[in-house]
C-alpha positions as CSV (number, residue, x, y, z in Angstrom):
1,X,0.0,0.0,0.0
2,X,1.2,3.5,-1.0
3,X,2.0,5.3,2.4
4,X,2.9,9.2,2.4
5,X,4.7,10.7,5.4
6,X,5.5,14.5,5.7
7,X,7.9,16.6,8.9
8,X,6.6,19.1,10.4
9,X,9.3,21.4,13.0
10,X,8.1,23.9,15.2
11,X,9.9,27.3,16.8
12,X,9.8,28.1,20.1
13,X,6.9,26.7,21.8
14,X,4.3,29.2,22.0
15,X,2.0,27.8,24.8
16,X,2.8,25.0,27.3
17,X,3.3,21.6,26.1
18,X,1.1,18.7,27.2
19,X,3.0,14.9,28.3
20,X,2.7,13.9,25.1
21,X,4.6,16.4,23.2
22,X,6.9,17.7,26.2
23,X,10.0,19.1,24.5
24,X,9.5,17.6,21.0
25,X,10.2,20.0,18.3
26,X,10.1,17.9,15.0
27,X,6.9,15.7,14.2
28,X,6.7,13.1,11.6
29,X,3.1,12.6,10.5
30,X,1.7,10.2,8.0
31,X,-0.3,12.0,5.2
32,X,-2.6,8.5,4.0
33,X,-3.9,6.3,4.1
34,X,-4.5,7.2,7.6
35,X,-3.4,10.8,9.1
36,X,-1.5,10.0,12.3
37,X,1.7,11.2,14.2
38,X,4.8,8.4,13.7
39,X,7.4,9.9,15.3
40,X,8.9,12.9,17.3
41,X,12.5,13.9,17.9
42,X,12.7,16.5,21.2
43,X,14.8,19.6,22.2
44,X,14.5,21.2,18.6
45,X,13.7,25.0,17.9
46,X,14.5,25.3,14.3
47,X,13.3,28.4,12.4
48,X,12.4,29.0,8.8
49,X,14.1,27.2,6.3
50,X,16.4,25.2,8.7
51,X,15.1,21.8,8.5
52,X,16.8,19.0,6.0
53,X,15.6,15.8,5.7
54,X,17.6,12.9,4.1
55,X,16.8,8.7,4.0
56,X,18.5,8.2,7.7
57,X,18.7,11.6,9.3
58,X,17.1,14.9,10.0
59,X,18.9,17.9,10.6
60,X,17.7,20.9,12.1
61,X,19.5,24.3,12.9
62,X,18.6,26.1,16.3
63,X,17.1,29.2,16.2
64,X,19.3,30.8,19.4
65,X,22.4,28.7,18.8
66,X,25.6,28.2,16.6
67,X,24.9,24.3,16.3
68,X,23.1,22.1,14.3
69,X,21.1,19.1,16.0
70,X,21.6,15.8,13.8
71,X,19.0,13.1,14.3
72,X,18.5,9.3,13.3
73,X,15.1,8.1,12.0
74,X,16.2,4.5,12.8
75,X,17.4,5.0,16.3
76,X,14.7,8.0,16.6
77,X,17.4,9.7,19.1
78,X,19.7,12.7,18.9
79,X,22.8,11.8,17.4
80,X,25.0,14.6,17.1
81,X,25.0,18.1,18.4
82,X,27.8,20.0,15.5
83,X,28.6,23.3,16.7
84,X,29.5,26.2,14.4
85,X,31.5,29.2,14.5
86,X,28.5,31.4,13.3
87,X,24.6,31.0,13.5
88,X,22.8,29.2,10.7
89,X,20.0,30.5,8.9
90,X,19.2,27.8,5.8
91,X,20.0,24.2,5.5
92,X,19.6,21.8,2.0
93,X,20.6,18.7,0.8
94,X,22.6,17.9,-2.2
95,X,24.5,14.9,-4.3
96,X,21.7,12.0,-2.7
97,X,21.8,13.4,1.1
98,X,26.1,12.9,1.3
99,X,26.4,16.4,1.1
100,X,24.7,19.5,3.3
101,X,24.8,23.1,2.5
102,X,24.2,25.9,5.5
103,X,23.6,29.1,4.7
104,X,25.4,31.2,7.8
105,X,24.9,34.8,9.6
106,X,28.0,36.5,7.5
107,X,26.6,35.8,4.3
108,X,28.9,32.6,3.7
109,X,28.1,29.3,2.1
110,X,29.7,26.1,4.5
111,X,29.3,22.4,2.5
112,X,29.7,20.0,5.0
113,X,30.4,16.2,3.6
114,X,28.4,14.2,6.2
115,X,30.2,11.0,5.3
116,X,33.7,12.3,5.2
117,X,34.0,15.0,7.7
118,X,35.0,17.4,5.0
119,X,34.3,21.0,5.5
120,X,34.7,23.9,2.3
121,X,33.7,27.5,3.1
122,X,33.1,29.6,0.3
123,X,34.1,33.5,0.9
124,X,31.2,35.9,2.1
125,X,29.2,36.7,-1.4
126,X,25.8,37.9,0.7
127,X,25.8,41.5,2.6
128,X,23.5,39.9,5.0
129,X,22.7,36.5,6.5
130,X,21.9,33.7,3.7
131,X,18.2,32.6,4.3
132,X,17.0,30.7,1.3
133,X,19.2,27.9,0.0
134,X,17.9,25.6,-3.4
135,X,19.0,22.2,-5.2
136,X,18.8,21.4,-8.6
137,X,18.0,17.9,-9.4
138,X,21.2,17.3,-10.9
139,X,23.1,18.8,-7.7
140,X,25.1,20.4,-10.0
141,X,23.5,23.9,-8.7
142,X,22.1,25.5,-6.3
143,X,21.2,28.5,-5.3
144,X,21.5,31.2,-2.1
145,X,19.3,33.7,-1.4
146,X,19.5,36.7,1.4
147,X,17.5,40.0,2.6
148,X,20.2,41.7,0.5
149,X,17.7,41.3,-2.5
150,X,20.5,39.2,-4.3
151,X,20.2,35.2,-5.9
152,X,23.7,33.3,-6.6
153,X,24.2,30.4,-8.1
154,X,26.8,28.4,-7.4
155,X,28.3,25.2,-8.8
156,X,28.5,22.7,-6.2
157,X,31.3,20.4,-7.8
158,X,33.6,23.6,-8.3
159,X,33.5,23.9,-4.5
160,X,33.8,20.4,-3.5
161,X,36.8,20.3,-6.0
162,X,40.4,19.6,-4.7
163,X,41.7,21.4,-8.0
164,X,43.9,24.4,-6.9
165,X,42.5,26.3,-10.1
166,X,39.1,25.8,-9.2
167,X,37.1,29.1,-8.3
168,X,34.9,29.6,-5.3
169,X,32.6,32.3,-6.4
170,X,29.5,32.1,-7.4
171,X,28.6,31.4,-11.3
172,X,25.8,33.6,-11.8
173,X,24.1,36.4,-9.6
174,X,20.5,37.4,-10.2
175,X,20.1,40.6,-8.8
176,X,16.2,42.4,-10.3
177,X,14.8,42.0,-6.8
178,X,14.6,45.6,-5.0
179,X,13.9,44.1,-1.7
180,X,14.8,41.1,0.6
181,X,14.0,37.3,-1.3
182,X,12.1,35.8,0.9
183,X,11.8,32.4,-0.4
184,X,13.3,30.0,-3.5
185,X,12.0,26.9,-5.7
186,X,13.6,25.1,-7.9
187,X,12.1,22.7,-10.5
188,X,12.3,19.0,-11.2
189,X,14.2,18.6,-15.1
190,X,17.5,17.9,-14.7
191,X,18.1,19.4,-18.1
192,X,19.6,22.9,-19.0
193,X,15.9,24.7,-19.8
194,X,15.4,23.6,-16.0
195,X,13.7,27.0,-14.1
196,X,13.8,28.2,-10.4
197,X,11.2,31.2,-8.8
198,X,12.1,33.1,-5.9
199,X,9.9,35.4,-4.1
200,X,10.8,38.7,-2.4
201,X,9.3,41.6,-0.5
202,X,8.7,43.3,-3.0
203,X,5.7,41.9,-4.2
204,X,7.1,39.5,-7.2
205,X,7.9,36.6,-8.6
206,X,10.4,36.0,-10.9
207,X,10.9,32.6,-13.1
208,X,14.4,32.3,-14.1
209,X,16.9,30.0,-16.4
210,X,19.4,30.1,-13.7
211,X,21.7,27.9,-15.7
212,X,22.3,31.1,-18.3
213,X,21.2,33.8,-15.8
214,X,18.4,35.1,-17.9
215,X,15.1,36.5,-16.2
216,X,12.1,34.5,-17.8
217,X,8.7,35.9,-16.1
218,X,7.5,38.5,-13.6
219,X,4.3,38.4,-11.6
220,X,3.2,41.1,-10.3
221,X,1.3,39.7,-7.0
222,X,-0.6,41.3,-4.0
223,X,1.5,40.7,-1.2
224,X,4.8,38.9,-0.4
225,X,5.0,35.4,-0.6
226,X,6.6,33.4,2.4
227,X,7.1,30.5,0.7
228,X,7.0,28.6,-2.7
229,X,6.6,25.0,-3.8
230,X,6.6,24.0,-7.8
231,X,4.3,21.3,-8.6
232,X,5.8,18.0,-10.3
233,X,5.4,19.1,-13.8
234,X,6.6,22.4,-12.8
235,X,3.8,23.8,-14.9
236,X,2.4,26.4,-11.5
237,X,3.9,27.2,-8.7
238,X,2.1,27.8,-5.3
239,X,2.7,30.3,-2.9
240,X,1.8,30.8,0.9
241,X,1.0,34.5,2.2
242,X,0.9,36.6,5.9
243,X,-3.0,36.3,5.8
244,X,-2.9,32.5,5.8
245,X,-4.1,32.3,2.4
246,X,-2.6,30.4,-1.0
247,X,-2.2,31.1,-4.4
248,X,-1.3,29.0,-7.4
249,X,0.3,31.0,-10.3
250,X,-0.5,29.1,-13.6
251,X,2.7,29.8,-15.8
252,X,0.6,28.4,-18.9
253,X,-2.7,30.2,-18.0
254,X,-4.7,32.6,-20.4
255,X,-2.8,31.8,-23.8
256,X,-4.9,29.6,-25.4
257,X,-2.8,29.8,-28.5
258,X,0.6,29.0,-26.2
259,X,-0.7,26.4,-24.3
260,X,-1.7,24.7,-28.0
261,X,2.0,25.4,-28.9
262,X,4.7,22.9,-28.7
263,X,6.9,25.9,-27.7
264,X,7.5,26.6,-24.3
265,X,6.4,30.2,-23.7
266,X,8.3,31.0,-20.5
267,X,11.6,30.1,-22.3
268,X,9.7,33.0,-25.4
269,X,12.2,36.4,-25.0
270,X,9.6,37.8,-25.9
271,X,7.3,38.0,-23.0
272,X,10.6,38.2,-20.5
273,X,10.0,42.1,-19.8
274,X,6.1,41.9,-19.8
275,X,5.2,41.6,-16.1
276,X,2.0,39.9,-15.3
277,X,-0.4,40.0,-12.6
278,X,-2.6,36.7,-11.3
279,X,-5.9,37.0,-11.0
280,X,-7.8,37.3,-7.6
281,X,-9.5,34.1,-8.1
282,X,-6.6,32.0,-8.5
283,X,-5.7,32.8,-4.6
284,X,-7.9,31.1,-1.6
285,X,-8.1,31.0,1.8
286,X,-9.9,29.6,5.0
287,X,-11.2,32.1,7.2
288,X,-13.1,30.4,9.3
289,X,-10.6,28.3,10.5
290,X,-8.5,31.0,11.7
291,X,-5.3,29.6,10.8
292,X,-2.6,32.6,11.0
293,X,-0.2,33.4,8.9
294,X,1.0,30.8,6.3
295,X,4.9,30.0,7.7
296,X,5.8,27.2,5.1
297,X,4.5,25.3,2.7
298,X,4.7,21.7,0.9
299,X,3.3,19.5,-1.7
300,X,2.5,15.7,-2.0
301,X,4.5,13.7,-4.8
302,X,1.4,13.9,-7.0
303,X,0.8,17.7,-6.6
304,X,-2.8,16.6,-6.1
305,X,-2.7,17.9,-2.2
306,X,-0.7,20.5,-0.6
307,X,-0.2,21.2,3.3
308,X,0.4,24.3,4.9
309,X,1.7,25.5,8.3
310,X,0.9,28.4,10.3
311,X,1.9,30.6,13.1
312,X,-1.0,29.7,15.0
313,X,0.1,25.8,15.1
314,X,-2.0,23.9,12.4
315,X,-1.6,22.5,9.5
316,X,-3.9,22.7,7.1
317,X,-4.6,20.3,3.8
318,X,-5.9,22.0,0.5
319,X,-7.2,20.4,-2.8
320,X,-5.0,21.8,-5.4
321,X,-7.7,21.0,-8.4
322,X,-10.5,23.0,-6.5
323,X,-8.4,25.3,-5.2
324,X,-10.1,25.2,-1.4
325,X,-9.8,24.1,1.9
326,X,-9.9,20.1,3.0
327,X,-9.4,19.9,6.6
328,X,-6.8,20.4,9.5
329,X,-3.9,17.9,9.7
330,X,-3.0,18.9,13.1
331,X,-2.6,21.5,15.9
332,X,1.4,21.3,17.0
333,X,2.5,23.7,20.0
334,X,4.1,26.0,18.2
335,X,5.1,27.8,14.6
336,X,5.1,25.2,12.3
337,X,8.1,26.8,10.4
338,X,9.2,23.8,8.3
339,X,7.5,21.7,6.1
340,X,8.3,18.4,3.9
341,X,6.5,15.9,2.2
342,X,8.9,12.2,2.5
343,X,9.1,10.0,-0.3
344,X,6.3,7.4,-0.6
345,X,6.4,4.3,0.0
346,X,5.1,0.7,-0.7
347,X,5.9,0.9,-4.6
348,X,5.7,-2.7,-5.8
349,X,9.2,-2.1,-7.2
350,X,12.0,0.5,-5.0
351,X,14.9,1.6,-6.5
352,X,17.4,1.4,-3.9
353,X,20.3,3.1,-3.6
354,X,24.3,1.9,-3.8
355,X,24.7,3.1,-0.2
356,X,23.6,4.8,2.9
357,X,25.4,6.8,5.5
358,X,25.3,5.1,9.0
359,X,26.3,7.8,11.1
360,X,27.0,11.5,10.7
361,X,30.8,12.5,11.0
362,X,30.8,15.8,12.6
363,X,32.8,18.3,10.4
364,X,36.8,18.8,10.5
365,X,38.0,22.1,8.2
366,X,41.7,21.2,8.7
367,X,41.2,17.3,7.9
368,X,39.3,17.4,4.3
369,X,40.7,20.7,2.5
370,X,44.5,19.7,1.5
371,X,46.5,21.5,-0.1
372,X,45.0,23.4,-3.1
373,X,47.9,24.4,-4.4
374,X,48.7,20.7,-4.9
375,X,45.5,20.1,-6.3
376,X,45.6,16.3,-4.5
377,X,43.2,14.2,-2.0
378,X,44.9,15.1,1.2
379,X,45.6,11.6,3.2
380,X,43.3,12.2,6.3
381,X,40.5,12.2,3.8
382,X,38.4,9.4,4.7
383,X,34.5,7.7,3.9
384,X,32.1,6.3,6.5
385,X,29.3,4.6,4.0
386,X,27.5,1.9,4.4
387,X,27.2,-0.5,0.9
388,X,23.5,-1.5,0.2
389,X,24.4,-2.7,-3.9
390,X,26.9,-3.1,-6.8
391,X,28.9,0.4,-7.4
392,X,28.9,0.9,-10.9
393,X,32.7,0.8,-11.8
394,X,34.5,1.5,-15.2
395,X,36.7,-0.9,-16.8
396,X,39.5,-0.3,-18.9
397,X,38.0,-2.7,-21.6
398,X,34.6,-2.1,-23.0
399,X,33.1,-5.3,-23.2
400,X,30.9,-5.1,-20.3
401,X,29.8,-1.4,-21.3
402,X,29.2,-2.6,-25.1
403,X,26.8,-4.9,-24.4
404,X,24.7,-1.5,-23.8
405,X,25.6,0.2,-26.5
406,X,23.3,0.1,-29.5
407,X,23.4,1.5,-33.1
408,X,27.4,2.6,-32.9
409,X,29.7,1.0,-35.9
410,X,32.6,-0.3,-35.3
411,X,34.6,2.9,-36.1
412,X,32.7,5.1,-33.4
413,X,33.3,2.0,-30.9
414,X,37.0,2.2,-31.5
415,X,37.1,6.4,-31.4
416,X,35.9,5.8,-27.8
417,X,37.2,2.7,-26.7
418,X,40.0,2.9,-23.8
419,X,41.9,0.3,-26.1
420,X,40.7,-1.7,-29.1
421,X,37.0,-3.2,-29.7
422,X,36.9,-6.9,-29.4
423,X,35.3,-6.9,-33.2
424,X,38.4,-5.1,-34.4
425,X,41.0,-7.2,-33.1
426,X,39.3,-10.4,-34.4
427,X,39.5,-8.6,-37.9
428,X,42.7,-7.9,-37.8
429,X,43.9,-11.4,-36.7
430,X,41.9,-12.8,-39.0
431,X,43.1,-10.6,-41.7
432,X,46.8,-11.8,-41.2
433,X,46.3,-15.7,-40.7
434,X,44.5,-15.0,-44.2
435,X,48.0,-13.6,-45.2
436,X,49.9,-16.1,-43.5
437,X,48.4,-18.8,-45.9
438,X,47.0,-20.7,-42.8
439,X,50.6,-21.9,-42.7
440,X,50.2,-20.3,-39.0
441,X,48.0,-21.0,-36.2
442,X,46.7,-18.0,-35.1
443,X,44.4,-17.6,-32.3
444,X,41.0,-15.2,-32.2
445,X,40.5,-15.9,-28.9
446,X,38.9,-12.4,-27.5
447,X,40.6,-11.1,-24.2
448,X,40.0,-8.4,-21.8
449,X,42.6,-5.8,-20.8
450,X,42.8,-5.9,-17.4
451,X,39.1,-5.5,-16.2
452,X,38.3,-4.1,-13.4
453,X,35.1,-5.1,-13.2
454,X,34.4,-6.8,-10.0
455,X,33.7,-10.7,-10.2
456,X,30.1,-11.4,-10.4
457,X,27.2,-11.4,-12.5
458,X,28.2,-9.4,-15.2
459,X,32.3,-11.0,-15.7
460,X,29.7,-14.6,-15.7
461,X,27.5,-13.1,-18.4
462,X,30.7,-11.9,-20.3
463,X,32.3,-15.2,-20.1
464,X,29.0,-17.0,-21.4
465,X,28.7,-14.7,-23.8
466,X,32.3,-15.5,-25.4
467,X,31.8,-18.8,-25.1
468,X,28.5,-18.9,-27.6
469,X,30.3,-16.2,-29.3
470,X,33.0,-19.4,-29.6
471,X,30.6,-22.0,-30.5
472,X,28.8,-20.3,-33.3
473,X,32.5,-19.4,-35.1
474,X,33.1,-23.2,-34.4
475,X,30.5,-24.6,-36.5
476,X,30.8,-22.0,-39.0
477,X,34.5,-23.7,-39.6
478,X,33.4,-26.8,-39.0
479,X,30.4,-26.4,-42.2
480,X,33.4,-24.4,-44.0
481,X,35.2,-27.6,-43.5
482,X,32.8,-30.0,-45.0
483,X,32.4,-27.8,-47.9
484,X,36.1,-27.9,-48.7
485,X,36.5,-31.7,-48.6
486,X,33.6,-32.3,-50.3
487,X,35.4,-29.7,-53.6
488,X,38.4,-32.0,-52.7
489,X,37.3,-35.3,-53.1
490,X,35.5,-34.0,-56.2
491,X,38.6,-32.3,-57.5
492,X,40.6,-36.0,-56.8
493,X,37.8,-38.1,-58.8
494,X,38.0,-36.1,-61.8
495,X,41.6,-35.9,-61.8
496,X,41.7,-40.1,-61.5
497,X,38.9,-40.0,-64.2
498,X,41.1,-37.8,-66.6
499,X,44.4,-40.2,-65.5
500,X,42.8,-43.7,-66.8
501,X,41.3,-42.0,-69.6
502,X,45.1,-40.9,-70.7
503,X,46.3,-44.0,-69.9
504,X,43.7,-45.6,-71.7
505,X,45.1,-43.7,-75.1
506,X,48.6,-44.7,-74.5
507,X,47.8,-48.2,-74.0
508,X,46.1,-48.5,-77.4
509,X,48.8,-46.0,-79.3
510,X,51.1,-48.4,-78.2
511,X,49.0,-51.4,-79.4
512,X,48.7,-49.7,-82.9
513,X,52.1,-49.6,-83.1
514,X,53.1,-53.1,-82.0
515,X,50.7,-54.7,-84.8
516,X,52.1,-52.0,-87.4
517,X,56.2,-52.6,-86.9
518,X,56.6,-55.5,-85.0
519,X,55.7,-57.8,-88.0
520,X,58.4,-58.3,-90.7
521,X,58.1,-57.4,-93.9
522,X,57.0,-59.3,-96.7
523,X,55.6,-62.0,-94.2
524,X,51.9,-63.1,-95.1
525,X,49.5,-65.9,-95.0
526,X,45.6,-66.6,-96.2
527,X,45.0,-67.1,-93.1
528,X,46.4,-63.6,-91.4
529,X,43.8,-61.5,-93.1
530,X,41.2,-63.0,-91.3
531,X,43.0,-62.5,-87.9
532,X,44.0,-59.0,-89.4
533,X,40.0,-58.1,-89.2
534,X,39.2,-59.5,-86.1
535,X,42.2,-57.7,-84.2
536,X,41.0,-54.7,-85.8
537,X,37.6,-55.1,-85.5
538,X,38.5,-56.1,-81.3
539,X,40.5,-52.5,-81.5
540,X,37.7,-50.4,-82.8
541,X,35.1,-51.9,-79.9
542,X,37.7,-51.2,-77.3
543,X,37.9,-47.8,-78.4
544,X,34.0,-47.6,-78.5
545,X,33.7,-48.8,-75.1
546,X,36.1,-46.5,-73.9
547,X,34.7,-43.7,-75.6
548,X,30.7,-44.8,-74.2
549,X,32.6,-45.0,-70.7
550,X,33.9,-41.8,-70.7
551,X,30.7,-40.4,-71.7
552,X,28.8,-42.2,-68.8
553,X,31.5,-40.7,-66.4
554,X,30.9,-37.2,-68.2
555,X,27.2,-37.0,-67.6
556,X,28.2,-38.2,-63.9
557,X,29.6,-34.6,-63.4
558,X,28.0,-31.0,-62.8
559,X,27.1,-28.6,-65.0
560,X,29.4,-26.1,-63.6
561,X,32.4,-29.3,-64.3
562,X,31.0,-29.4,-68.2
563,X,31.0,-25.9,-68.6
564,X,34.6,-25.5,-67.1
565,X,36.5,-28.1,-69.1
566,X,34.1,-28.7,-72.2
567,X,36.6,-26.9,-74.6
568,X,39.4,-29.2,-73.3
569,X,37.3,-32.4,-74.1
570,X,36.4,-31.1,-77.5
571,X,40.0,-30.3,-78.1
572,X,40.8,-33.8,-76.7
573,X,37.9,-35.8,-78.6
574,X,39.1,-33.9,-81.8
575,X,42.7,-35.5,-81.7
576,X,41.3,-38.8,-80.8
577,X,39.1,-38.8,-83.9
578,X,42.3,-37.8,-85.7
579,X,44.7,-40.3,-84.6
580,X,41.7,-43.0,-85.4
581,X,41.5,-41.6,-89.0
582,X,45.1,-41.7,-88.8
583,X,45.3,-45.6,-87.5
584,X,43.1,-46.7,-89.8
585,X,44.5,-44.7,-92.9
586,X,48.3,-46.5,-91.8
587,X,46.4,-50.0,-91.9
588,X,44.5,-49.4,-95.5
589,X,48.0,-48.6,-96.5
590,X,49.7,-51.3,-94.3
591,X,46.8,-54.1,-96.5
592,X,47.4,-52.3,-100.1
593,X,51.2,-53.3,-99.7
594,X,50.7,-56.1,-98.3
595,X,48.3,-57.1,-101.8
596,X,51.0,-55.7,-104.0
597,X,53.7,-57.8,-102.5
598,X,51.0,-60.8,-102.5
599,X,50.7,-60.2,-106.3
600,X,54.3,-59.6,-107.0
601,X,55.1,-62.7,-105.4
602,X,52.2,-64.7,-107.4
């Protein structure tokens, strides 16, 4: 079941507290499904704006003391108590709760690494004491607002840099305010069109691109805003007035023709000078319930409901679609001066995080800074996390990391590969055992250049992945192989076939000339021609049989065989016909002597 759990902190109590809530100061209430107090964390009096609130602690700074009281949700006890040198006057979380920024009295910036003990300063930028302090999503920014009517924004990985050419000033300062900014909002994109709204006492609100520094939109409003929430889309954002009251300022409203446009209209140059001015209806209040001024304000993950708290000690729940008044949450003993809505909980599936901080280290400025004009981690720099999952580590080959790359060729693989692809290195091994003439074994086995990949899941699925990467090459050679004997025993039949038939032909030139020379002259007999006949008569059916043989062994063959060597056995059928024509024109001649010496000698 989807639970939703807000904190609510208090100031000085304002009338006596009852057993129950003796010396509490922060509440922890569940929103739904039923609205009920969880927990409560005592001797806390933290003003406006001084409440953070990560996955394992709570930090609050007191509103009559240098110190900051750190608290545990697990434990539900004070853990810490950090002192400072100076009050402080705004607190925020950044880079997923490891690191907290406190806005201080002088009009400094202090990040405080709660893991490492690490403490960076930045130099006084505000005139007066910082009071409103704002994280991007991206906790790449933030911002720092003061009574001196002036917004920085500051990079927070330039501060938290041990680079010794790194600059601690702020990036931008937004500075069209002409009185004291008396509250900050920053929206939910983590990409550079992201916007932020502060409020001042001035009567305006100002949308900004405080990426670029460029002023977006002014509103013109009735009063001065104490506090400001964005809802999730960051299409409105909602402000909390001195009469109790609350306002939502539609940034798409009464432009039919821009809210039908794909373009973004606070991001039009256009419209960046024209001020405009909400209407009346758009702000609502609850005056029978005599709730007091409006202190802070906070809205639920679905920017369906929105909960304020007042001077007077309740908190009250409005219906942001109707824009009106649902009921009272509760009646706490004093200012409710902070308030923030937790991340729900009972999603069927969490994403959880690589870590958690156990316990808070308080803060040491001489054991985390270094050396900057060495620009290296100092030694005394040290982590206290807690592991909950796999850390996502590089490794100096990219097999692991190409399994998630899609659509790249091979070229862009290799232009940012830390070495060589995999896929190019088999090509190229492959290329020179094609060069070698296989006359060298050369192996394709694919290896990893020292990964650091941790053993696990993923080296497994790598391994596996080689290994049917291995099989499928396997039988590729192995049907490669086949193919190749099969053209070799082919090749080896016709070239026995070819062999008998040219023995064949020798055997009978060689009886042709026996019969012709071996007899000697002038020897004949009645009888011989007879025998004469049938020897020749034997000869020319040997030769036919041969010749019907062949042509059986012929047709035996493929087309593509009888295409290739058809000329030859033309050429070689042609001389056989002529050295037949020529046997048997030697024997006509051979019997006409033979008659004229038969004559002669009758």
């Amino acid at each position: 079941m989807l639970t939703e759990q807000f904190v609510a902190a208090i100031a000085a109590p304002s009338r006596p507290n009852t057993g129950v809530t003796r010396d509490v100061g922060i509440f922890v209430h569940e929103f739904q499904p039923m609205a009920a107090q969880r927990a409560a964390f005592k001797k806390s009096a933290a003003p406006r704006n001084c409440i953070a609130v990560s996955a394992t602690h709570i930090f609050a700074a007191q509103a009559d003391k240098a110190v900051v009281h750190v608290y545990s949700r697990e434990k539900g006890n004070q853990e810490l108590l950090v002192p400072f040198q100076e009050r402080i006057h705004s607190l925020a979380l950044a880079a997923e709760d490891s690191v907290l920024l406190l806005g201080t009295e002088g009009g400094r910036i202090l990040v405080w690494e709660i893991c490492t003990s690490r403490l960076v300063s930045t130099p006084p930028s505000h005139l007066q004491r910082v009071t409103s302090l704002a994280v991007d999503p991206t906790s790449n920014f933030f911002l720092s607002g003061s009574p001196d009517s002036q917004i920085h924004v500051w990079s927070l990985p330039a501060l938290l840099s041990f680079a010794p050419d790194t600059s601690r000033a702020p990036l931008h300062t937004l500075s069209i305010h002409r009185g004291p900014v008396t509250a900050l909002a920053v929206g939910h994109s983590t990409s550079s069109a992201n916007i932020a709204v502060s409020a001042s006492s001035d009567n305006s609100a100002i949308v900004w691109n405080y990426q670029t520094g460029t002023l977006l939109r002014t509103y013109l409003l009735e009063a001065t805003p104490q506090a400001l929430v964005l809802d999730p889309a960051d299409r409105a954002v909602h402000a909390a007035y001195a009469d109790g009251s609350i306002q939502t300022i539609d940034f798409f409203a009464g432009d039919a023709v821009a809210s039908a446009s794909a373009t973004n209209i606070l991001h039009d140059p256009t419209h960046a000078h024209r001020p405009l001015q909400p209407p009346p209806r758009t702000r609502f209040n609850a005056t029978s319930q005599n709730l007091g001024p409006a202190l802070s304000i906070s809205l639920n993950w679905d920017g369906t409901a929105l909960i304020s708290g007042h001077e007077s000690g309740k908190i009250a729940s409005w219906d942001v679609a109707k824009g009106a008044y649902s009921s009272t949450l509760g009646n706490l003993p004093g200012a409710v001066t902070n308030l923030s809505f937790l991340e729900p909980t009972g999603w069927p599936e969490t994403k959880e995080t690589k870590f958690k901080i156990p316990a808070v280290v308080k803060p040491r400025p001489e054991a985390g800074n270094g050396d900057r004009a060495v620009g290296v981690v100092p030694a005394l720099y040290t982590m206290n996390v807690q592991l909950t999952g796999r850390l996502n580590t590089s490794t100096i080959s990219a097999t692991t990391a190409e399994r998630g790359v899609a659509g790249l060729s091979l070229f862009e693989k290799a232009l940012t590969h830390s070495s060589f692809p995999d896929e190019l290195m088999d090509e190229g091994l492959a290329e020179l055992a094609a060069w070698d003439g296989g006359s060298q074994h050369t192996s394709s086995k694919s290896v990893d250049f020292l990964p650091l990949a941790p053993p696990g899941e993923e080296a497994a699925h790598t391994a596996n992945e080689q290994l049917e990467e291995l099989k499928v090459r396997f039988k590729k050679l192995q049907e490669i192989q086949k193919v190749t004997f099969g053209q070799i025993t082919q090749l080896k039949q016709e070239r026995r076939s070819w062999v008998d038939l040219e023995a064949k032909r020798e055997a009978r030139k060689a009886r042709r000339r026996a019969r012709l020379f071996a007899k000697p002259k002038g020897h004949a007999a009645a009888g011989t021609d007879g025998s004469d006949q049938e020897e020749e008569s034997s000869d020319d059916d040997e030769v036919m049989a041969d010749s019907e043989e062949i042509t059986d062994d012929e047709e035996g063959d493929t087309k593509e065989k009888v295409v290739r060597g058809g000329k030859d056995e033309v050429m070689e059928e042609g001389e056989e016909s002529h050295s037949s024509e020529d046997g048997l024109g030697d024997l006509e001649r051979s019997s006409a002597d033979e008659e004229e010496s038969d004559g002669d000698d009758g």
